[in-house]
N, C-alpha and C positions, 0 to 999 in steps of 0.2 A: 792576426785575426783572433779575434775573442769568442771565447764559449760564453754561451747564458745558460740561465736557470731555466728550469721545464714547467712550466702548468700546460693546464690541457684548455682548448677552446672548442667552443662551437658555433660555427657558419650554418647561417639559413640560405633556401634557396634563394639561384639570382640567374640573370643570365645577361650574357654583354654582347657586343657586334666587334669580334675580331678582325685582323685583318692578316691576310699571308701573302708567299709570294703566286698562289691563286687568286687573289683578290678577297674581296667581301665575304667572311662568314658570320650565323648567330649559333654562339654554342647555348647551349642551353644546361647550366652544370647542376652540380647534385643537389637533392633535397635535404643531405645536410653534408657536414665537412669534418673530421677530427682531426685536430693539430695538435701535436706536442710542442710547436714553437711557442715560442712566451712571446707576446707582444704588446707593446705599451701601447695604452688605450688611446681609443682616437677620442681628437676633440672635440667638444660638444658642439650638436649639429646645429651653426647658425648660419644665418645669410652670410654667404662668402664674399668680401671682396669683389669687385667686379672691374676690375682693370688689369690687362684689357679685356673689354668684351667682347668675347670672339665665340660666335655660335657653330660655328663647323670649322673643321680644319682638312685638307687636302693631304696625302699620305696615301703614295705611289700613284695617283690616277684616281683615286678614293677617297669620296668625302665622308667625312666622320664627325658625325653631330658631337656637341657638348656635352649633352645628357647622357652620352654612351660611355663619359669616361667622368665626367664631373657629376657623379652621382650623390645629391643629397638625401635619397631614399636609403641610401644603404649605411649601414654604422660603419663598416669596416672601411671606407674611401674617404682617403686621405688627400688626395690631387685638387690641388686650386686651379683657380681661371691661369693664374701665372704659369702654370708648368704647362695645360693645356694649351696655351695659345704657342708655347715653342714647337709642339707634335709637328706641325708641319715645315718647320724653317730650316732645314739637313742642310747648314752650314758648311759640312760635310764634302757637299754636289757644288758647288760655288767656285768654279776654277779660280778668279779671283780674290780669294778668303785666303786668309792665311792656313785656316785649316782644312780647305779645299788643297792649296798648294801641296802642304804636304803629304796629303791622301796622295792626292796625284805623282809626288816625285816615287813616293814607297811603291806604286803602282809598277811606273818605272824602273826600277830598280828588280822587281820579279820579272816583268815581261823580257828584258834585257841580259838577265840569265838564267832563267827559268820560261821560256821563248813557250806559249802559248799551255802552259801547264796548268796555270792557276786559274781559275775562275772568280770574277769579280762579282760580289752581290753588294750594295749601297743604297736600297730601296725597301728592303723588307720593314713591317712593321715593328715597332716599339711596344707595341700591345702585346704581351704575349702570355702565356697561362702559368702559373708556377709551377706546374712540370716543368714546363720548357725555360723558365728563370733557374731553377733549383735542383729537383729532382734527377733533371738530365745529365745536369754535369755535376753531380755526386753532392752538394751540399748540404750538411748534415740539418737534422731535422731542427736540430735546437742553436744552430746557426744564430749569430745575430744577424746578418742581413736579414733574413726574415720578417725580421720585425719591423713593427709598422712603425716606428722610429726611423727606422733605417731606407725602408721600402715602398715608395708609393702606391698603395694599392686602390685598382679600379674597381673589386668585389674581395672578398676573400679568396677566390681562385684565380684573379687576373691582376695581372699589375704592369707599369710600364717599365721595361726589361732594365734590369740593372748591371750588364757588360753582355756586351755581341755573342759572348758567346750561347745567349739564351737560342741562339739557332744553329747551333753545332749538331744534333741527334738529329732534326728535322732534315736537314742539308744532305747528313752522312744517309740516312733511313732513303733517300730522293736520287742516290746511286753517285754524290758528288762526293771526289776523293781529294781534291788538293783543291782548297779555296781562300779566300780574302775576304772577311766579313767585315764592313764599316756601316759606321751608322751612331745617332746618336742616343745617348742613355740616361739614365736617370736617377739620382740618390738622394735623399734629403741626407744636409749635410750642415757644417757651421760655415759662417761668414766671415772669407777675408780673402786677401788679393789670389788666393789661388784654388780656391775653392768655389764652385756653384752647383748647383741644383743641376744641370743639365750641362753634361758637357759629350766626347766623341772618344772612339774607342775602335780600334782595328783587330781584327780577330783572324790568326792567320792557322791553316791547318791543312797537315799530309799525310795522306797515309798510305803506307809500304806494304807490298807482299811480300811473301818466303822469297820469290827467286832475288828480289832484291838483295836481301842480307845474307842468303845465302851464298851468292855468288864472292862477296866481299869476305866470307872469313869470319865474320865477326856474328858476337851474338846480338840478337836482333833488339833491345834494349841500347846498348850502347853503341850499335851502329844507328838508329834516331836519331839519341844525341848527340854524337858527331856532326849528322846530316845537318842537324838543328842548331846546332853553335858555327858551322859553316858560313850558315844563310843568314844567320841571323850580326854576326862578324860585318861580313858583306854590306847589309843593309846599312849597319850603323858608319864604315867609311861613304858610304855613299852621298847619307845625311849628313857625316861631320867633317869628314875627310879626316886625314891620316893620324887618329887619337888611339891613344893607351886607353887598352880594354882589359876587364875581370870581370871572372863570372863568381858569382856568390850562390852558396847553396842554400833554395828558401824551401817554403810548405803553401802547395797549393792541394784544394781536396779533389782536386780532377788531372790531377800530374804527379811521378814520381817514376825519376827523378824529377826536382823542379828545381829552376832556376832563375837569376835576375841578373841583365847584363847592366853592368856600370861602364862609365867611360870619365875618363879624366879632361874636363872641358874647364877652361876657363878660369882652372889651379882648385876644381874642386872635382870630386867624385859624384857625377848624377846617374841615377836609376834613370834608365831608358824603357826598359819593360822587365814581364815575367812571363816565364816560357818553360816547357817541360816533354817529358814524356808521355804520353795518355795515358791514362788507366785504361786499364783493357778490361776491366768492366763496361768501362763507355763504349769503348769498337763491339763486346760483345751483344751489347741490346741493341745495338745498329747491326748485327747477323755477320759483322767485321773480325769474329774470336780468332780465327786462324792469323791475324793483320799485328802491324804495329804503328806506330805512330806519332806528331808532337805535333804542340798547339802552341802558338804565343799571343800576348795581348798587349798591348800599348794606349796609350792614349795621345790624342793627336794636341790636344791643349797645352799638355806636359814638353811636349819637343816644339810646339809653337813657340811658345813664350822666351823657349831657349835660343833657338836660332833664328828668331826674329826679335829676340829683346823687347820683350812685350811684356808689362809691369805687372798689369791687373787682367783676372780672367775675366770680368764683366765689359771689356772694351772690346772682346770676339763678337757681341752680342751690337753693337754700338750701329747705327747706320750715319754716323757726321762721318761726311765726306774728309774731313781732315786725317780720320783714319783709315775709310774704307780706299782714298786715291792713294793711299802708299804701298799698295800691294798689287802688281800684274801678277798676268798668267805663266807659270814656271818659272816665276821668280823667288827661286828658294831659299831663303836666309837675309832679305833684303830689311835691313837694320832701322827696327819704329825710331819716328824721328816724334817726343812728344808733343802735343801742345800746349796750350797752359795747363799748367796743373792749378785744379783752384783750390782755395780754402777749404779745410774741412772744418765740420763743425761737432762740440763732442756732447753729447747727452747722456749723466747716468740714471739708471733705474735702479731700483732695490726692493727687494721681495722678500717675504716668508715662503721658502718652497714647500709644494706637498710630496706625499710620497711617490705619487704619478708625475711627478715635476721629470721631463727632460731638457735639452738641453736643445736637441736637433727643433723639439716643437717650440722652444722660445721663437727659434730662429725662423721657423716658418711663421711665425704670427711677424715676426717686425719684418722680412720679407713681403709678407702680405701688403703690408702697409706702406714700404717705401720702397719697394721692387728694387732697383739696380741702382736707386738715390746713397741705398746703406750701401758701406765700404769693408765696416769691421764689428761684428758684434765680440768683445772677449770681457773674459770674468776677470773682475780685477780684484774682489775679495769674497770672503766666504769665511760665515764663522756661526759656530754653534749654540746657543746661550743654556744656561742652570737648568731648562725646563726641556732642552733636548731638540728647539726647535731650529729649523737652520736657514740663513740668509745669505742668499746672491747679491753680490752689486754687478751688474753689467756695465761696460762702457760702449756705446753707440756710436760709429763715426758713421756720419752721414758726410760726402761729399759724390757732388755730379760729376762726371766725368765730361762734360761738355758747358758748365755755365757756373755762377756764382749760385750759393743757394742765399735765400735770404732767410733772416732771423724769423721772421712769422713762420713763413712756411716748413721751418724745421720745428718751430716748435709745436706747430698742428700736427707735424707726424711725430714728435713724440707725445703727447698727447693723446693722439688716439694709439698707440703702441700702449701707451699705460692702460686707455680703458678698456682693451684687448687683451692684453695678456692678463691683468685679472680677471675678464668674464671666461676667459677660455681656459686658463691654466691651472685653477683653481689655487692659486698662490693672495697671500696678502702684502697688497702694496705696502711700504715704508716710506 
């Protein structure tokens, strides 16, 4: 994880229509805001894109208009129509979906030795406040996720939650102690077969009292993580069967100790998840200080892909029955069988960048433009000239995952990708 530089900002008032696992609220937040996080400016406000057009979305029994979260009033709101019209699709709940599957075997797997302990949540909303993104689970102020590069924001105080664990403080504060958060989340990110804007994420969390670790002998710290490399062992034969495991010692700011379990699949070493200790800062402002506790997090696309052999992350998103028929219910590991794979086709651009120039907002702008058509955006050169100015060349692979593209229609969307990224990026074409 990366530190950034500090400037200061200020937010004018706003107010949005949240949603919890109460239902429908309107907060109504402050008349102004101070941030020490730096965040790279948003793009200038034009008509966005409008595909697809989707005026309200459904999210737990609750509809939620467009205008609640695709705000063109506000400077700070970055979410396109593309990201709003996923809100409601929790691939997630789909017993049939590859990443339904695996929610549901990981389910399995706790209920079966953890027999009626945990509690399931798979429905809360994605909307939630940056306290409850940030704040709550200790992320420093000058963080890069923060940034609006990084973080889709619905005002300056709201955004759509960027890992499950944005409802850990709300859950523990609500009197729940051992629970299973899924659901899915949200990051602007770069383009290629295993990256997207929105993918799913499991949040798993327990917490101990004194007679617990007292009765074991041990101090209460490393009896956790014992408790937590147990459970967490357990799960991954469950999912892989009988592989060679290590744990790696990492840095998370809401764990410590924290760790990452590998497994040796396939004649290589893959990260499975990241998991730790809590901070007892966090048990403390949930009134939990006398507690101990571990948290882990996973991502369900990441172990899709793996044990179901699945190439590209845009093909979760996919409704051609060539792929959606090759997945039943509690069919765990059942090996994609492709179709054709078609041509791609390659487009490059070149620019003069500015100093505002990023990298994630390229990628939102040709996203805009060719939604799940684009395959791979990457740089393929970059170089300075005498006068200190500097030049990207990007390479664009556009290909469908369900048809031939044709030569017109690829070059209308690069095309208007060029007369896009220069009105919005403030860069000059080459």
């Amino acid at each position: 994880m990366t530190i950034f530089s500090v400037q200061s900002t200020i937010f004018t008032r706003a107010s949005v229509a949240l949603l919890s696992s109460n239902g429908l609220k309107r907060f109504s937040l402050a008349s102004s805001f101070s941030s020490n996080a730096l965040y790279s400016p948003p793009l200038p406000k034009t008509k966005k894109r409008r595909f697809p057009i989707v005026s309200a979305v459904d999210i737990g029994g609750v509809t939620v208009a467009r205008n609640d979260v695709v705000r063109d009033d506000d400077p700070t709101n970055n979410v396109p129509d593309s990201i709003f019209s996923k809100l409601g699709m929790q691939l997630h709940r789909r017993d049939k979906h590859p990443i339904g599957i695996i929610k549901n075997a990981i389910y399995d797997y706790f209920e079966s030795n953890y027999a009626k302990k945990f509690e399931t949540f798979e429905d809360l909303s994605p909307i939630v406040t940056t306290k409850q993104n940030f704040d709550d689970v200790l992320v420093p102020a000058d963080h890069v996720s923060r940034s609006l590069n990084d973080t889709y924001y619905v005002d300056s105080q709201t955004v759509l939650r960027c890992h499950t664990s944005a409802h850990q403080a709300e859950l523990l504060r609500d009197g729940h102690r051992r629970f299973l958060v899924t659901g899915d989340v949200y990051r602007r990110d770069s383009i290629d077969s295993t990256h997207y804007p929105v993918f799913h994420q499991m949040e798993g969390f327990c917490v101990f009292s004194p007679e617990d670790w007292n009765e074991s002998g041990k101090d209460s710290t490393l009896y956790a993580a014992e408790d937590l490399k147990k459970c967490l062992e357990g799960l991954a034969r469950h999912l892989f069967g009988a592989v060679e495991m290590r744990w790696v010692d990492t840095y998370f700011p809401f764990t410590e100790p924290s760790f990452e379990l590998e497994i040796y699949f396939k004649e290589d070493w893959l990260e499975v998840l990241g998991c730790g200790v809590t901070e007892q800062r966090i048990l403390k402002q949930s009134g939990l200080e006398n507690n101990v506790a571990w948290a882990f997090g996973l991502g369900l696309e990441r172990l899709a892909m793996v044990l179901f052999d699945i190439p590209d992350i845009r093909l979760f998103w996919s409704d051609d029955e060539r792929f959606t028929s090759q997945f039943g219910k509690g069919e765990l590991g059942v090996k994609f069988k492709p179709f054709s794979k078609y041509p791609p086709c390659y487009k490059d651009i070149s620019f003069w960048i500015s100093e505002s120039f990023t990298e994630n907002n390229f990628c939102e702008v040709v996203r805009g433009i060719a939604g799940d058509l684009v395959e791979e955006v990457k740089l393929i050169d970059s170089f300075t000239n005498k006068k200190g100015m500097t030049s990207h060349c990007y390479r664009i692979v556009f290909r469908s995952m369900e048809r031939s593209l044709t030569d017109e229609e690829v070059n209308d969307l690069q095309s208007k990708v060029r007369d896009e990224v220069q009105r919005k990026l403030n860069v000059e074409l080459r």
